[in-house]
C-alpha atoms as an extended CHARMM CRD file, in Angstrom:
* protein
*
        86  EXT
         1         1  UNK       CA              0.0000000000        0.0000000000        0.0000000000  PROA      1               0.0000000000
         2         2  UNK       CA              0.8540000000        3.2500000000       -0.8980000000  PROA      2               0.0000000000
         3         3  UNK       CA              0.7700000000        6.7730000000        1.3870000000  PROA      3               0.0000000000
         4         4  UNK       CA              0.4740000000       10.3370000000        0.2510000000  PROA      4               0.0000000000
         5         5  UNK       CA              1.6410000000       12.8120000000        2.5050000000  PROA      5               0.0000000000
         6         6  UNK       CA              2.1370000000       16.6030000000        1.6720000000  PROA      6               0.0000000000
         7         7  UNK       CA              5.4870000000       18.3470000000        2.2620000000  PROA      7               0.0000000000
         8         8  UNK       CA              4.8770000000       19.6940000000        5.5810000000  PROA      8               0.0000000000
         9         9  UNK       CA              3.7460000000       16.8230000000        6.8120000000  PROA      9               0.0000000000
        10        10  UNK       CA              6.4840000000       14.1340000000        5.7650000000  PROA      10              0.0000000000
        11        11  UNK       CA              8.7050000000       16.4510000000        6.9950000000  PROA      11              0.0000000000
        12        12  UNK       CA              7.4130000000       16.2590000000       10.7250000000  PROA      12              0.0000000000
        13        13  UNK       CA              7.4010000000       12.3740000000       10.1910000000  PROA      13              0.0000000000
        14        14  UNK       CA             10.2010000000       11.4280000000        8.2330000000  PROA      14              0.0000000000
        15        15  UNK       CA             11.8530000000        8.8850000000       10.5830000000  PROA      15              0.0000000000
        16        16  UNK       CA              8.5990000000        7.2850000000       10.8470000000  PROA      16              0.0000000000
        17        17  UNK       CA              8.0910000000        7.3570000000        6.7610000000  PROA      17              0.0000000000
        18        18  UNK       CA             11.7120000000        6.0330000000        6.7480000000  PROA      18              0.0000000000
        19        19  UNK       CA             11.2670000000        3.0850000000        9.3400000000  PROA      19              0.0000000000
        20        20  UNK       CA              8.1740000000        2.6890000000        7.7340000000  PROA      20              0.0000000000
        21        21  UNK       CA              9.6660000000        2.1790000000        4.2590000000  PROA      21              0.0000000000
        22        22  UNK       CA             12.5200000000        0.0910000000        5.5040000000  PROA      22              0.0000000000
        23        23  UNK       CA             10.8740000000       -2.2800000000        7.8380000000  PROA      23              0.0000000000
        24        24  UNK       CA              7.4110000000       -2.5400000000        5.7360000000  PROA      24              0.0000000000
        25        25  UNK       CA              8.6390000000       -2.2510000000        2.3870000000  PROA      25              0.0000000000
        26        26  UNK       CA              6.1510000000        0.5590000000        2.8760000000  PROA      26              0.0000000000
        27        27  UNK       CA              6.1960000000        3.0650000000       -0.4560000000  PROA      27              0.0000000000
        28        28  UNK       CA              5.1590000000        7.2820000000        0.5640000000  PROA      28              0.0000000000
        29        29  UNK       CA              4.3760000000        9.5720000000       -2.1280000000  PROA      29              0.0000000000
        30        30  UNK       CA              5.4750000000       13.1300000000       -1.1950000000  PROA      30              0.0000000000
        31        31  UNK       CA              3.2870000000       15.9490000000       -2.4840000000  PROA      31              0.0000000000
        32        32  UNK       CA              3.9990000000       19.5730000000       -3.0710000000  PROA      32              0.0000000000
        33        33  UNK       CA              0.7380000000       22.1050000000       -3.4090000000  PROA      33              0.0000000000
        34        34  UNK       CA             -1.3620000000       18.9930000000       -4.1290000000  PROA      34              0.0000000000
        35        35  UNK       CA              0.6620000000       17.4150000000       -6.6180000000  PROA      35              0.0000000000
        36        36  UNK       CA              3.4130000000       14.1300000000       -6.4770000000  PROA      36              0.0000000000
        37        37  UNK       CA              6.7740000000       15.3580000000       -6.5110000000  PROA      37              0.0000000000
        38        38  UNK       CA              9.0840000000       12.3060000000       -5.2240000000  PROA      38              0.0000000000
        39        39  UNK       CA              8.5840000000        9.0570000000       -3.3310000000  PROA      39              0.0000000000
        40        40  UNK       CA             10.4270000000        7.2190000000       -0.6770000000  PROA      40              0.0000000000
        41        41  UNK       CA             11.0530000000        3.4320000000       -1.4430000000  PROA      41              0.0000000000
        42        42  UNK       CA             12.5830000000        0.9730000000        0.2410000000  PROA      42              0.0000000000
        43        43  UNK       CA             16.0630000000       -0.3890000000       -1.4780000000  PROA      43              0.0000000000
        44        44  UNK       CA             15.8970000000       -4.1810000000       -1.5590000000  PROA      44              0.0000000000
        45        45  UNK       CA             19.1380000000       -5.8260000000       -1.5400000000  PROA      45              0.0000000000
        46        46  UNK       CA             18.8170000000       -9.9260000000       -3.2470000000  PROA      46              0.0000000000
        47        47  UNK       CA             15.4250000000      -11.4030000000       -4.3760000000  PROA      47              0.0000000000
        48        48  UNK       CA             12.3010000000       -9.5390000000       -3.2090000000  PROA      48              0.0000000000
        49        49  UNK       CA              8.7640000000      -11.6500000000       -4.2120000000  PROA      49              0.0000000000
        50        50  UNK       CA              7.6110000000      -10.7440000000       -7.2600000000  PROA      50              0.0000000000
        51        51  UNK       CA              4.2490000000       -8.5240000000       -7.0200000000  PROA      51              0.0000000000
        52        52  UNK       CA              1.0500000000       -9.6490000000       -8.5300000000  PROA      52              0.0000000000
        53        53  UNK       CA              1.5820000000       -7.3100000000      -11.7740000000  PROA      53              0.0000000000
        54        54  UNK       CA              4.7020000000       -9.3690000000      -12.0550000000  PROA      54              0.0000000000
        55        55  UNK       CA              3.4740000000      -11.9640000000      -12.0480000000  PROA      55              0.0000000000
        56        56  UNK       CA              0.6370000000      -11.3930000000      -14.6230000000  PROA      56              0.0000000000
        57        57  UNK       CA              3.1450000000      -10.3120000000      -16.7700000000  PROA      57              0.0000000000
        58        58  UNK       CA              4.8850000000      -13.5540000000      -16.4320000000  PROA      58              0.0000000000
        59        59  UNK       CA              1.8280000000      -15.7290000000      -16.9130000000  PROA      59              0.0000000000
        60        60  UNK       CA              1.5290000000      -13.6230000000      -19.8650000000  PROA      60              0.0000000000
        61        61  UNK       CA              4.7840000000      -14.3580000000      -21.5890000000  PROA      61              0.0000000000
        62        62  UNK       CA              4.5790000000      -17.6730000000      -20.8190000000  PROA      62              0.0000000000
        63        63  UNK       CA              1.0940000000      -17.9680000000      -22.1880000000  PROA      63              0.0000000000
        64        64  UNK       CA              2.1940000000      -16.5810000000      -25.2540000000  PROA      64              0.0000000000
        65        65  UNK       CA              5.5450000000      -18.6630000000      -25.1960000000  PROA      65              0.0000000000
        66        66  UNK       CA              3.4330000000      -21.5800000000      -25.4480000000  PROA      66              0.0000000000
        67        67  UNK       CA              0.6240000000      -20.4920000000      -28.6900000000  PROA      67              0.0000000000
        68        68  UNK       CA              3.5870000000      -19.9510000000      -30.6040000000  PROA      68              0.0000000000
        69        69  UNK       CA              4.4070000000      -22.2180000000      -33.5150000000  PROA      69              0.0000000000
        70        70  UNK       CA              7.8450000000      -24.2420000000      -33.1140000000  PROA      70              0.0000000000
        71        71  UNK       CA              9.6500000000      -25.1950000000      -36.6270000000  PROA      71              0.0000000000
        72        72  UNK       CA              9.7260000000      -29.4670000000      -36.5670000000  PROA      72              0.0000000000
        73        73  UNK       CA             13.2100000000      -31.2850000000      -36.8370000000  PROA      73              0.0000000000
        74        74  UNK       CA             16.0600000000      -30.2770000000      -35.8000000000  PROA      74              0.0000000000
        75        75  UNK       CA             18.0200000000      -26.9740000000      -36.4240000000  PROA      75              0.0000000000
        76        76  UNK       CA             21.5870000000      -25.4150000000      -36.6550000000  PROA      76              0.0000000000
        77        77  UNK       CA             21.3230000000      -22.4270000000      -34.3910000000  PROA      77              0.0000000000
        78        78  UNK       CA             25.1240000000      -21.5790000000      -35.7620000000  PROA      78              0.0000000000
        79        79  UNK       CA             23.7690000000      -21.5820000000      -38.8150000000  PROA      79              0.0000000000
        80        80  UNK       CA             20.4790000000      -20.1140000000      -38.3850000000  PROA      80              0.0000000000
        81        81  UNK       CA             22.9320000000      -16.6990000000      -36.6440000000  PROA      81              0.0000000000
        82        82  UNK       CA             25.1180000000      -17.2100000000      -40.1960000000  PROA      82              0.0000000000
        83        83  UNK       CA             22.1880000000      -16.3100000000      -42.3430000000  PROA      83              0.0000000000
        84        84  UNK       CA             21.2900000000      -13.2350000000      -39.9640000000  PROA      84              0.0000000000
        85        85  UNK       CA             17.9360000000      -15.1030000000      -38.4630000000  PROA      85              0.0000000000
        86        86  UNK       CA             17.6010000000      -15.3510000000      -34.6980000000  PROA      86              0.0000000000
């Protein structure tokens, strides 16, 4: 879940928008006069779960992976580089 704070606010409660970002993975969105201007993420060091739009994306892919159509035989991927196909 994302939180919108304006300026003056985060600014009274950055620790806690800091501990919140690096202990919850918790994103902020910063606004100035109404609008976004920046937001505070956490930095994730090694594998992090994927998020559900990831993951649609992958099912996707794969989805799509599998309707195509796959030559029969055998092929010479050296070859198949030599004549400029990939």
């Amino acid at each position: 879940m994302t939180n919108s704070l304006s300026l003056s606010v985060a600014k009274a409660r950055l620790s806690e928008v800091v501990r919140a970002a690096r202990t919850l993975g918790q994103e902020t969105i910063i606004t100035v006069d109404g609008e976004p201007a920046v937001r505070v993420v956490p930095i994730i060091d090694g594998p992090h779960p994927m998020t559900e739009a990831e993951a649609a994306s992958v099912r996707v892919l794969l989805a799509a992976l599998r309707r195509m159509e796959r030559p029969s035989g055998e092929f010479d991927a050296v070859a198949l580089v030599g004549e400029g196909r990939r």
